[in-house]
C-alpha positions as CSV (number, residue, x, y, z in Angstrom):
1,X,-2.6,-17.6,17.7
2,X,-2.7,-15.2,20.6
3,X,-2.5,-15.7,24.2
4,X,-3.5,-13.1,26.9
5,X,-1.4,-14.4,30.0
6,X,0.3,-11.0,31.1
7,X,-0.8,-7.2,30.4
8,X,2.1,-6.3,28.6
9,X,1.1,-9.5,26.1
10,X,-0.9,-6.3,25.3
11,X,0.6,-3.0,23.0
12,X,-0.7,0.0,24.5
13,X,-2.4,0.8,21.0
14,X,-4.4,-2.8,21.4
15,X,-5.3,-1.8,25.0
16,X,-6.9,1.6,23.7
17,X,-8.1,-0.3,21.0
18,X,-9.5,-3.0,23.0
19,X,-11.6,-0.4,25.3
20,X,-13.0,1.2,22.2
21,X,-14.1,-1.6,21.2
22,X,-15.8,-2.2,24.7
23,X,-17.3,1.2,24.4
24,X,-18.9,0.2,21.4
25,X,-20.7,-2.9,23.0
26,X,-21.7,-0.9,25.5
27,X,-23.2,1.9,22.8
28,X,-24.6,-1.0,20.2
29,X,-25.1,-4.1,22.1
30,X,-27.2,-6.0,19.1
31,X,-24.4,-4.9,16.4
32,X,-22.1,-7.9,18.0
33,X,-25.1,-10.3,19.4
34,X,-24.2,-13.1,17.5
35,X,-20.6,-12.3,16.7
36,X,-19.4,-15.2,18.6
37,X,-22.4,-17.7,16.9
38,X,-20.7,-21.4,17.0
39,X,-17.6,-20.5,18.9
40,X,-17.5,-22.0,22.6
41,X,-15.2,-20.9,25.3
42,X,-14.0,-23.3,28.5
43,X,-13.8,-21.8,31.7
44,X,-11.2,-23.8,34.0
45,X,-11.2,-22.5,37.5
46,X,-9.0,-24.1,39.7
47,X,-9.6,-21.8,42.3
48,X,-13.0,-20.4,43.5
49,X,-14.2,-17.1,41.4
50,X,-17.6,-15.1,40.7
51,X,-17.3,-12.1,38.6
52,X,-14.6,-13.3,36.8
53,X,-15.8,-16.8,35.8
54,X,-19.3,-15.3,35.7
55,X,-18.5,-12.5,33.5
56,X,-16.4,-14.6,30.8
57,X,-19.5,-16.6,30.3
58,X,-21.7,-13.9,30.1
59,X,-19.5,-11.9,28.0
60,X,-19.3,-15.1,25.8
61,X,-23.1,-15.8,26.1
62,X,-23.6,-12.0,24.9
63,X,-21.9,-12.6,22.0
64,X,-23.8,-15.5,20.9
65,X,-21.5,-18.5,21.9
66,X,-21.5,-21.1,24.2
67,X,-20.1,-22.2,27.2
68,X,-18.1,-25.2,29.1
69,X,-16.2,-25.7,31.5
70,X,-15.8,-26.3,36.0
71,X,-15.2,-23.7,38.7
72,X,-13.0,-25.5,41.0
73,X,-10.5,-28.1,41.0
74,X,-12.3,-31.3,42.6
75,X,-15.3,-30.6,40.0
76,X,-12.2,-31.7,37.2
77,X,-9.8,-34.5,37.2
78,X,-7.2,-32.4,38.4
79,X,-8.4,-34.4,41.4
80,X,-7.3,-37.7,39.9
81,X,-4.2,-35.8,39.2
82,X,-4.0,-34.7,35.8
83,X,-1.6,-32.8,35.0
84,X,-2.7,-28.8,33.6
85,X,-1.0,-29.8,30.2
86,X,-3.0,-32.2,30.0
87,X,-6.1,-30.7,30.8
88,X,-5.7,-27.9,28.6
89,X,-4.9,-30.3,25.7
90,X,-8.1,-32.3,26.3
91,X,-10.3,-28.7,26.8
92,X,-9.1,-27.9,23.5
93,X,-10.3,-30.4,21.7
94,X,-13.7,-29.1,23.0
95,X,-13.5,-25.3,22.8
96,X,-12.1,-22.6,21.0
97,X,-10.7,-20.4,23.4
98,X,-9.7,-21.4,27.2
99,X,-10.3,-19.1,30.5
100,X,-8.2,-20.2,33.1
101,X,-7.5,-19.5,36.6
102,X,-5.2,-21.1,39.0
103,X,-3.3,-21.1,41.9
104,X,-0.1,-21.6,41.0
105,X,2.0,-18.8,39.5
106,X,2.7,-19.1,36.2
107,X,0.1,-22.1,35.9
108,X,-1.7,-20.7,32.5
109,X,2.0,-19.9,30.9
110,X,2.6,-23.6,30.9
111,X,-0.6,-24.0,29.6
112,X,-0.1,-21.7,26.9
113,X,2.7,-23.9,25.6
114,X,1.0,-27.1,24.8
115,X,-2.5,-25.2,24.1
116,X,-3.9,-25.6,20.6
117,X,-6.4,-22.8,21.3
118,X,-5.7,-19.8,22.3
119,X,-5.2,-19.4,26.5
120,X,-6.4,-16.4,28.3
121,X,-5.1,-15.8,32.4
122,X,-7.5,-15.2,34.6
123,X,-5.4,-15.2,37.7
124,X,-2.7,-17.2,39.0
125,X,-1.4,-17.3,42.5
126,X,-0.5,-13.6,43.5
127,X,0.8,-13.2,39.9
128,X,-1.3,-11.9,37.4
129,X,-4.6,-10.8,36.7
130,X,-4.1,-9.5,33.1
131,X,-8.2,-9.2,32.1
132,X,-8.9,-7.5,35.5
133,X,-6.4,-4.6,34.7
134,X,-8.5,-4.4,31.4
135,X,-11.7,-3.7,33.5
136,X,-9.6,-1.2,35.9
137,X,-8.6,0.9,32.6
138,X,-11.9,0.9,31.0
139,X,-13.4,2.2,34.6
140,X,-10.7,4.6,35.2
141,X,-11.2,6.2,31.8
142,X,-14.8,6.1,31.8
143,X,-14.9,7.9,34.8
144,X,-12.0,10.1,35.0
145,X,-11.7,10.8,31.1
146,X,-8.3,10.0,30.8
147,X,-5.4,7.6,31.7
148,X,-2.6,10.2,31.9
149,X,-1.8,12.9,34.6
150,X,-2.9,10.7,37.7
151,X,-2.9,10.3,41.2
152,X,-3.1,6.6,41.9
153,X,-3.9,5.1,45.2
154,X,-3.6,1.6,45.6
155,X,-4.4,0.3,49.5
156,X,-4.7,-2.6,51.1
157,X,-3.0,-5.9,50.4
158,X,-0.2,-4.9,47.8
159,X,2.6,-8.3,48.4
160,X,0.3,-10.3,46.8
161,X,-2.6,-8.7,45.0
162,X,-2.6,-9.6,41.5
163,X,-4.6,-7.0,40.9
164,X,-2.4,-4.3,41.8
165,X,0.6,-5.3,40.3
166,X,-1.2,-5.8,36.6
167,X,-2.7,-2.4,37.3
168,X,0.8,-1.1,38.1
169,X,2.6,-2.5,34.8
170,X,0.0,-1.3,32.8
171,X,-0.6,2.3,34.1
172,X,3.5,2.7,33.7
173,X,2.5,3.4,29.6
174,X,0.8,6.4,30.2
175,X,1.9,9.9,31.1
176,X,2.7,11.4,34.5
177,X,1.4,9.0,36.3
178,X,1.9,8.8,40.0
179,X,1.6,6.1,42.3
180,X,0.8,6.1,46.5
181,X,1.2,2.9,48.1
182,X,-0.6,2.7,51.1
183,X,-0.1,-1.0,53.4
184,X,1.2,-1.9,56.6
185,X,4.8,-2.7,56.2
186,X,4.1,-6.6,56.2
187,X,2.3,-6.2,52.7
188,X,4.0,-3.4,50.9
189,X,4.9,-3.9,46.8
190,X,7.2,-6.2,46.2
191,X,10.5,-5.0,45.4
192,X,10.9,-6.7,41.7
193,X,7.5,-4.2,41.0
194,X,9.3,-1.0,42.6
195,X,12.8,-1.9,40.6
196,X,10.7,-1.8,37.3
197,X,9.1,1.4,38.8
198,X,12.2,3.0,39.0
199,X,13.5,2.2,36.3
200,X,11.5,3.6,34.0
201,X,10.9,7.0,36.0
202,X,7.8,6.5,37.4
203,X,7.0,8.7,40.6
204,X,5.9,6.6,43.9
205,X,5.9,7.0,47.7
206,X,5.0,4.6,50.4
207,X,3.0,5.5,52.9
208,X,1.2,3.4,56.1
209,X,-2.5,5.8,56.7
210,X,-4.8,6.0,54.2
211,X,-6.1,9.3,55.9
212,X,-2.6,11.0,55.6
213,X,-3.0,10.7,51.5
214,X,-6.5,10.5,50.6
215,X,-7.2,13.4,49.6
216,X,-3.9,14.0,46.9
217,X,-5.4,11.0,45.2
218,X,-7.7,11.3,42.1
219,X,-7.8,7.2,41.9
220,X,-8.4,5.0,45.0
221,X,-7.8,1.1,44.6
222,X,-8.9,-0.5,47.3
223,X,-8.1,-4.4,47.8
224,X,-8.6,-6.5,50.6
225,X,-6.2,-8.5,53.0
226,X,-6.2,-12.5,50.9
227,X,-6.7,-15.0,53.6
228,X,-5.4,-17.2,51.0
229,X,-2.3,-15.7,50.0
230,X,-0.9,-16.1,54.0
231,X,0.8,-19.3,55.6
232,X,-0.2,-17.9,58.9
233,X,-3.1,-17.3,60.3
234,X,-2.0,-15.3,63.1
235,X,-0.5,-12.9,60.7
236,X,-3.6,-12.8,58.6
237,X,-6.2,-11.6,61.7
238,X,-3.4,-9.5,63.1
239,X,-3.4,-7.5,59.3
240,X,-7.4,-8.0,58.2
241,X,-8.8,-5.0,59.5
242,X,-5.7,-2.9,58.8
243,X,-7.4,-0.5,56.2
244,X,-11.2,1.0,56.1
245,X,-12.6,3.1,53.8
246,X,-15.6,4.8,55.8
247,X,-17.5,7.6,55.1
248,X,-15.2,9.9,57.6
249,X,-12.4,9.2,55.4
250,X,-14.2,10.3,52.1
251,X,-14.6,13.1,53.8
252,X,-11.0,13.7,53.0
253,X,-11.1,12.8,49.7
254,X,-11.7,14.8,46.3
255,X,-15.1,15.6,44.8
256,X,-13.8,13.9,41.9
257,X,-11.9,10.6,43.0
258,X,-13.1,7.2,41.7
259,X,-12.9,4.7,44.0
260,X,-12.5,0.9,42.9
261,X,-12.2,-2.5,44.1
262,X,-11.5,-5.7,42.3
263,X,-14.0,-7.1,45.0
264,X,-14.8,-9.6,47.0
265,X,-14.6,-7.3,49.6
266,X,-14.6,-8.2,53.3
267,X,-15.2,-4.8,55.2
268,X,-12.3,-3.1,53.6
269,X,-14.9,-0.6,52.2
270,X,-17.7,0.2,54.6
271,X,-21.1,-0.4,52.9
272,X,-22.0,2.7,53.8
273,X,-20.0,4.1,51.1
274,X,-21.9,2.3,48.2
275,X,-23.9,4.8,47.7
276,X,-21.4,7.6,47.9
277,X,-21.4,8.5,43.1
278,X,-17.1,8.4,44.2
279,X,-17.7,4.8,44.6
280,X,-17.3,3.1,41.2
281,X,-16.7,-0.8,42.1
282,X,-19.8,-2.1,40.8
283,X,-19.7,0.0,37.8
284,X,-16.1,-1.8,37.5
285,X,-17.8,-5.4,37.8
286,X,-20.2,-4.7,34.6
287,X,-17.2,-2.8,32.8
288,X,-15.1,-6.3,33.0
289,X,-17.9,-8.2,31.1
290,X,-17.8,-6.0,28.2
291,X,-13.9,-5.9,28.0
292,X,-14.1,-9.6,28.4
293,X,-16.0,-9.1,25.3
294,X,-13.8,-6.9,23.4
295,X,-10.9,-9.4,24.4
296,X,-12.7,-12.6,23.3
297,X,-13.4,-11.0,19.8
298,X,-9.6,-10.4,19.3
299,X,-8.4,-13.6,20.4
300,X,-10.7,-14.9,18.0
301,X,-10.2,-12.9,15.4
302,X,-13.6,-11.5,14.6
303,X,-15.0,-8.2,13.3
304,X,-18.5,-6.8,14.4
């Protein structure tokens, strides 16, 4: 039985595997309609979520299962205090595969260990964000071609953005990659991500204006400042507003850069630059339900 509960759970031959077999779903929808027939999945969400919840349970619905499951804490007797072992132990009875999120780091590894089905993160804390990192790699391939020989923005929030440090671990695989961190000094990566950075080779610089780098970058990943993640609230609205993408700063930017966004966003990215073809983030949002596809299928051990 396979858990996904960290990217590098993941070979990088399974991760190219995995988004082939995305861009086949995407390509022949009705060859895997009822692949899934008879199979359920539980989403437990401990912490508010939209696309992700909502795009496990289409992804699941797509492939002809069914779903169960509650999207936030106080919905499950978690309130009573049950303990996420035993949560997981009782879901499992029900379901054949478990989509969890949760605020505390490492919460779906201690699921995993008392799990009779097989556990998949989907966020904990400012940990992990493993299926997310699948939908950034599908997008960045789909629209740059390739996952080697890239420029890498990542902006915003970088201390505690999942998002970014999944993306990070799982870009390291491929060739001559380069990362540009771009946050106020408050949020920069945390220094266990650049020690593994540096250790295995990989190029980086640090960096405080978007506008001074923009336009080296052929990836841009936006994130916003997490109201969530800070113990003060001063120090949140003091940061918020730190970084804008607005049209006068695509201006800057390549023809060809792809901008994402693991979204919500706030007003990190103006709206204004929706309809800019650079901006990519709601291409992202439909790529993550057909990896979410591709995933369940391997975790369950199903063929097309």
């Amino acid at each position: 039985m396979r858990h996904l509960l960290d990217i590098r759970d993941l070979t990088t031959n399974e991760i190219d595997e995995l988004m082939d077999t995305a861009e086949d779903i995407i390509a022949n929808p009705k060859k895997y309609a009822e692949c899934l027939h008879g199979k359920k999945l539980a989403t437990l969400f401990f912490e508010p979520s939209t696309r992700t919840r909502l795009s496990f349970e289409a992804a699941m619905m797509e492939l002809g299962g069914n779903v169960l499951g509650f999207s936030e804490a106080k919905s499950s007797s978690a309130a009573k205090g049950e303990s996420v072992g035993d949560t997981v132990r009782t879901v499992g009875c029900y379901a054949d595969v478990i989509a969890m999120r949760h605020p505390r780091e490492g919460a779906p590894t201690a699921a995993a260990m008392v799990s009779p089905v097989p556990i998949i993160n989907a966020g904990d804390g400012g940990h992990n964000h493993p299926t997310q990192t699948l939908t950034d790699l599908l997008t960045i391939r789909r629209e740059k071609g390739r996952l080697n020989q890239l420029v890498i923005g990542c902006c915003g929030d970088l201390k505690f953005g999942r998002t970014v440090h999944s993306l990070i671990h799982a870009m390291m695989r491929y060739k001559s990659i380069r990362f540009v961190f771009i946050s106020p000094k408050e949020l920069r990566v945390p220094d266990y991500v650049l020690e593994t950075l540096q250790k295995h080779g990989i190029s980086y610089v640090e960096v405080e204006k978007l506008e001074d780098v923009i336009g080296t970058l052929d990836v841009l990943y936006m994130t916003r400042v997490q109201r969530e993640r800070f113990f003060n609230e001063e120090e949140y609205l003091r940061l918020k507003d730190s970084y804008i993408l607005d049209v006068e700063k695509m201006k800057l930017a390549r023809k060809d850069l792809a901008v994402l966004h693991p979204l919500p966003r706030v007003n990190e990215i103006s709206v204004k630059v929706d309809d800019d073809p650079r901006a990519c983030y709601f291409r992202q949002v439909a790529n993550g339900k057909y990896m979410r596809e591709a995933l369940l299928l391997k975790l369950l051990e199903v063929d097309a």
